[in-house]
C-alpha positions as CSV (number, residue, x, y, z in Angstrom):
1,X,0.0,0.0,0.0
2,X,0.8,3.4,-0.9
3,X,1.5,6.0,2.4
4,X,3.8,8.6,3.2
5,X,6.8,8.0,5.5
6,X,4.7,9.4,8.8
7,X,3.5,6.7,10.2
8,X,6.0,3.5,9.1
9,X,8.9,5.9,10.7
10,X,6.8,6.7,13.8
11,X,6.8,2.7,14.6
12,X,10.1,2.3,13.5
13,X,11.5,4.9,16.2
14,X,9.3,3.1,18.6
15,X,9.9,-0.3,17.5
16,X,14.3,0.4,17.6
17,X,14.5,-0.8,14.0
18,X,15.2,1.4,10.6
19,X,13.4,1.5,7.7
20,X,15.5,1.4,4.4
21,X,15.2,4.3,2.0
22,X,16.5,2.8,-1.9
23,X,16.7,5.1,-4.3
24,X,15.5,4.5,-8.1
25,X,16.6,4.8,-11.1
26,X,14.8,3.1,-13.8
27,X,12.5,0.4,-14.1
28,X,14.6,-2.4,-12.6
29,X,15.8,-0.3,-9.6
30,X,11.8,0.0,-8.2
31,X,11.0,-3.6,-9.4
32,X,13.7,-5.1,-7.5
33,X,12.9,-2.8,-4.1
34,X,9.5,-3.7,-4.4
35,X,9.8,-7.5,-4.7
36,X,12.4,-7.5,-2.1
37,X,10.2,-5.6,0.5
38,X,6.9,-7.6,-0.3
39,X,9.0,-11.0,0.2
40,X,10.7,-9.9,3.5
41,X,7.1,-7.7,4.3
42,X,9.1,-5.0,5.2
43,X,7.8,-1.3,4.8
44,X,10.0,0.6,2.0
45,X,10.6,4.0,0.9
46,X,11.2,4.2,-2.4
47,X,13.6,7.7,-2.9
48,X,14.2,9.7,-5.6
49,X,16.8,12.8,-6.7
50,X,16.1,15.4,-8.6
51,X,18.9,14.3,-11.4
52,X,16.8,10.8,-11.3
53,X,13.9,12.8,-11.7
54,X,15.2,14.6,-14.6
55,X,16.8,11.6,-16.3
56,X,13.2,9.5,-15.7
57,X,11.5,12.5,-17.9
58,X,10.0,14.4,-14.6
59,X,8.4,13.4,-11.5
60,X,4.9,12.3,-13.1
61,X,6.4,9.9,-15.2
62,X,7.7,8.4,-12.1
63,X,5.0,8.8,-10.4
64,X,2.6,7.2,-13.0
65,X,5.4,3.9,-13.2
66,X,5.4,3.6,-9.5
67,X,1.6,3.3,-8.4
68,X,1.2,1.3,-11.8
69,X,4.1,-0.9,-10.7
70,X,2.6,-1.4,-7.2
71,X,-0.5,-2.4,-8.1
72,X,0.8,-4.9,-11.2
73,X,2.9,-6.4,-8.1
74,X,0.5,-6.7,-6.0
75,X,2.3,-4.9,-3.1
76,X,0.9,-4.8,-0.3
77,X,3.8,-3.8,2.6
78,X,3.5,0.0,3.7
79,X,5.3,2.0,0.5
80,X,6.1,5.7,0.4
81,X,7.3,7.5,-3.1
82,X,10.2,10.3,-1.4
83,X,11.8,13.0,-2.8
84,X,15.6,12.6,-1.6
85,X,17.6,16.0,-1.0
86,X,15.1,18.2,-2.7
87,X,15.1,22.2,-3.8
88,X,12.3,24.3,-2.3
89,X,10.5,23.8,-6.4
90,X,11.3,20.3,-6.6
91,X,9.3,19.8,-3.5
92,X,6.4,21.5,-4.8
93,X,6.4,19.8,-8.3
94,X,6.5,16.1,-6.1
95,X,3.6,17.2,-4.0
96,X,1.8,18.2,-7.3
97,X,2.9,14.5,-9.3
98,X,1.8,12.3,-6.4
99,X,4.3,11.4,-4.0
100,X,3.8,10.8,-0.8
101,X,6.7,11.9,1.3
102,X,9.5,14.9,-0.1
103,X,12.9,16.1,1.3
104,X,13.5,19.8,1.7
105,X,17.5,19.6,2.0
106,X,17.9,23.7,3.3
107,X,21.2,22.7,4.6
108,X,22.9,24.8,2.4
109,X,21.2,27.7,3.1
110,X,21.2,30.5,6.1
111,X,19.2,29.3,9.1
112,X,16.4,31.7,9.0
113,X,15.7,31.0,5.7
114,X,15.9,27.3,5.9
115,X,13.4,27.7,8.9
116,X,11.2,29.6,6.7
117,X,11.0,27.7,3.7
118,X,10.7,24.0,5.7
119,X,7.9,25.5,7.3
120,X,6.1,26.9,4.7
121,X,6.4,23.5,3.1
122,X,6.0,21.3,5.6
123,X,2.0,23.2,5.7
124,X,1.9,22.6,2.5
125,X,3.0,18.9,2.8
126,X,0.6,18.1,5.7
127,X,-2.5,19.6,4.3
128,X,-2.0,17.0,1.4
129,X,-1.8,14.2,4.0
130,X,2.5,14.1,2.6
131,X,5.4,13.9,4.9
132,X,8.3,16.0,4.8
133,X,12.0,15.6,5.8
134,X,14.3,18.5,6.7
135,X,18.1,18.4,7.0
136,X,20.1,20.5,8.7
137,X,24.3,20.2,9.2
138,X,25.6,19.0,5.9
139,X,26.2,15.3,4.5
140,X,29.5,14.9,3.0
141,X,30.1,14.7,-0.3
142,X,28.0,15.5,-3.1
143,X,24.5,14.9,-4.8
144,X,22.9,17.0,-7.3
145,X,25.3,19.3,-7.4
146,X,24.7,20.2,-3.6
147,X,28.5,19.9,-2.3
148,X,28.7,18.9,1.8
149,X,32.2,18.7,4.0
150,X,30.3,16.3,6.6
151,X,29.8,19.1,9.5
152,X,27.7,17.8,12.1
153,X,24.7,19.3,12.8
154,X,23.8,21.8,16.4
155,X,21.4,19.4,17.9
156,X,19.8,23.6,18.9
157,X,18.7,24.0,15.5
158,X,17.8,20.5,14.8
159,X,15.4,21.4,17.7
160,X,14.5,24.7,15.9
161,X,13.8,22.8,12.9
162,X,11.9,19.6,14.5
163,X,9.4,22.1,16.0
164,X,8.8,23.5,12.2
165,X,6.7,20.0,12.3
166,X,8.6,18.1,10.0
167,X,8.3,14.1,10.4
168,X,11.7,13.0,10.1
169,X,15.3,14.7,10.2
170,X,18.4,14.5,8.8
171,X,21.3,15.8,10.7
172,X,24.6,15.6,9.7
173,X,26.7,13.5,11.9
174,X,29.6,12.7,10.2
175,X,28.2,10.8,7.5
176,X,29.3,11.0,3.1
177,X,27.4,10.0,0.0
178,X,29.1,8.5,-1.8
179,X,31.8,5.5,-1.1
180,X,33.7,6.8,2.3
181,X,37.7,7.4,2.3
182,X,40.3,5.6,4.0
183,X,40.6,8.2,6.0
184,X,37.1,8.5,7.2
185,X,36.8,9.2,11.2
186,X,33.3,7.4,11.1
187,X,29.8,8.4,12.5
188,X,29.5,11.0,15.8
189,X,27.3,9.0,18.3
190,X,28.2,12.1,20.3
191,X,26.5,14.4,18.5
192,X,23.7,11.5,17.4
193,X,23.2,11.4,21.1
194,X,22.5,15.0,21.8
195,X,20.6,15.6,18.9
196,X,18.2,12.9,20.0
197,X,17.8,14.1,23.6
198,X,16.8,17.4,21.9
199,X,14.4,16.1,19.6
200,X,12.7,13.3,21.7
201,X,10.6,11.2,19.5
202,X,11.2,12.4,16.0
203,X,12.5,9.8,13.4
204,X,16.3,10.8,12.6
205,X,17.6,9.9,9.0
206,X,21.0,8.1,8.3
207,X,22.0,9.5,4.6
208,X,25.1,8.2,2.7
209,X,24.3,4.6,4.0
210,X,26.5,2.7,1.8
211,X,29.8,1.8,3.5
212,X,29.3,2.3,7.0
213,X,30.0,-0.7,9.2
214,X,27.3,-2.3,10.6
215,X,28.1,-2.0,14.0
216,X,27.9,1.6,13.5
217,X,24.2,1.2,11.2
218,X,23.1,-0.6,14.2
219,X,24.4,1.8,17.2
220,X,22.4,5.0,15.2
221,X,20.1,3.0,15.1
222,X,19.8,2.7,18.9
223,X,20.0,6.1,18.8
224,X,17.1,7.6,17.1
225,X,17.7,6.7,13.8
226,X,14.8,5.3,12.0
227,X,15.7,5.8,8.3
228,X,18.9,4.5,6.4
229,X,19.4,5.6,2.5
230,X,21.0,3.7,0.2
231,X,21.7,4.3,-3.3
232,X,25.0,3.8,-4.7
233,X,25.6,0.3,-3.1
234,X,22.2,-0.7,-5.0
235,X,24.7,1.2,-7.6
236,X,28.1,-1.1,-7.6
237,X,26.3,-4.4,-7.2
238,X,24.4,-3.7,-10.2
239,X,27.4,-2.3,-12.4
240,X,29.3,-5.4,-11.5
241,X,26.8,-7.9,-12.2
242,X,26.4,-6.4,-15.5
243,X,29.6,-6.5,-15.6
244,X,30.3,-10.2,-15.1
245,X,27.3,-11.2,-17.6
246,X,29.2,-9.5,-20.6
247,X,32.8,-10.0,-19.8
248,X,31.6,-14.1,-19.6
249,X,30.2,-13.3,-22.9
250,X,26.2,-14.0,-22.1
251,X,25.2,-11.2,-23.9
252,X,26.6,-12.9,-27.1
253,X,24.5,-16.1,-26.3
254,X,21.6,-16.7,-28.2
255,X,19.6,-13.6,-27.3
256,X,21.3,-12.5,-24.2
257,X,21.9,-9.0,-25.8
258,X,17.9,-8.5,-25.2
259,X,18.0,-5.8,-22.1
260,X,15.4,-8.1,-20.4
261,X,18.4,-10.2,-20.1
262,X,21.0,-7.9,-20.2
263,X,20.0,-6.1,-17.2
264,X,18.2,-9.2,-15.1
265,X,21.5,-9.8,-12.7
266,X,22.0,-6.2,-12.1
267,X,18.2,-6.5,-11.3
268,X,19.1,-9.6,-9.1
269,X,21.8,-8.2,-7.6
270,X,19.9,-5.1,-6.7
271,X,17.0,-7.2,-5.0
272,X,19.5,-9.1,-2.8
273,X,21.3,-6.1,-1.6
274,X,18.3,-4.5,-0.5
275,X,17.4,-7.6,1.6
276,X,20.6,-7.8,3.2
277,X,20.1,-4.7,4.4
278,X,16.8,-4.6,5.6
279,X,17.6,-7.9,7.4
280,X,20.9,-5.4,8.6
281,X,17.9,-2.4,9.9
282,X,16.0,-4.7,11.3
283,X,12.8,-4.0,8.9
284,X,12.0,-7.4,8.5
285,X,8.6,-8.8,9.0
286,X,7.3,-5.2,10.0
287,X,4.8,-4.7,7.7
């Protein structure tokens, strides 16, 4: 069933387990999540950037595959359709082509204005029966063209922000899209910690998933976190799947350069990754 992200997160954070946010990126990408979360009836959130959006022909498009896709399935675990890291307008054309959960990321901007804009959206959201997600410190790295250095966020004005209304939170805490560095001095449970005791019961968010040791996945979660994204693990699996399939020469066999093929163990590959990790968040059989 399609919901937004309010309530699945709300019993997540109560529940101490995480639900995984997958990004898409064509057809295979949302078949794959979907299968995976109806077989291990886990709830999903099904996320999408604004460079997805724009390479999937716009956010209707998507829209229109998604809720045709769930039904054809016959999916029945709690779904959302996200907007991930979204611009004040790209949160307004989502809301307008039917999903049911968005992203303002106003990390980037001055305080007061990020206040101002999450809370003018986050009316907007709720009067459509839509969540909304804020951010505030920076994730490292970069997506869309939005560059972080991985500053943790002032658990203050994740407060400030949380009492905008907004129903989940992401807060910077050390964390990289991206594959992390060597070098990398990990997640700050310290700052995890205080931002939780500041914002009680809301659902934190865990962006730049991929790569962090589980230990660490499962100690955030502990401490508020309720959301985990992934997207460019889902990425490398299905690049070296595809991979394997033509360098063994099955693209050459019979029909095997048909993209039905072509792209099936990428597809695969995708599917089991995302079950690993909702088996790793603790998702499973929480539907």
């Amino acid at each position: 069933m399609i919901v937004s992200a309010a309530e699945m997160l709300k019993k997540a954070k109560a529940g101490h387990y995480a639900v995984g946010h997958f990004n898409i990126n064509n057809l295979e990408w949302t078949k794959a999540i979907l299968l995976a979360a109806e077989e291990k009836k886990s709830p999903v959130i099904l996320g999408v950037s604004e460079g997805a959006g724009k390479y999937m022909t716009g956010f209707k498009t998507i829209s229109a595959m998604v809720y045709a896709m769930h039904d054809a399935l016959g999916i029945t675990v709690p779904m959302a359709l996200h907007l991930d890291h979204g611009s004040y307008e790209g949160c307004k054309a989502c809301i307008e082509a039917g999903f049911t959960s968005v992203m303002f990321d106003g990390s980037a901007l001055p305080l007061e204005e990020n206040i101002a804009k999450t809370k003018e959206l986050v009316e907007l959201a709720h009067s459509k029966g839509i969540s909304i997600e804020a951010e505030v410190g920076a994730i490292g790295g970069e997506e869309d063209g939005v560059v972080g250095a991985g500053e943790c966020a002032d658990p203050e004005e994740c407060k400030m922000v949380c009492d905008l209304g907004v129903d989940m939170l992401a807060a910077g805490i050390g964390n990289i899209h991206g594959v992390y560095p060597e070098n990398w001095a990990g997640l700050s449970f310290e700052t995890l910690d205080a931002i939780q005791q500041k914002t009680g019961d809301m659902p934190l968010v865990l962006h730049g998933g991929t790569g962090i040791p589980e230990d660490m996945v499962k100690k955030a979660i502990t401490l508020g976190v309720s959301k985990v994204n992934v997207n460019t693990e889902c990425q490398l699996v299905f690049a070296e799947a595809t991979r394997k399939y033509i360098e063994a020469g099955k693209d050459k066999e019979g029909k095997g350069f048909d993209p039905r093929k072509l792209l099936a163990p990428g597809t695969e590959a995708i599917k089991a990754k995302v079950i690993e990790k909702m088996e790793l968040f603790g998702s499973v059989g929480q539907a």
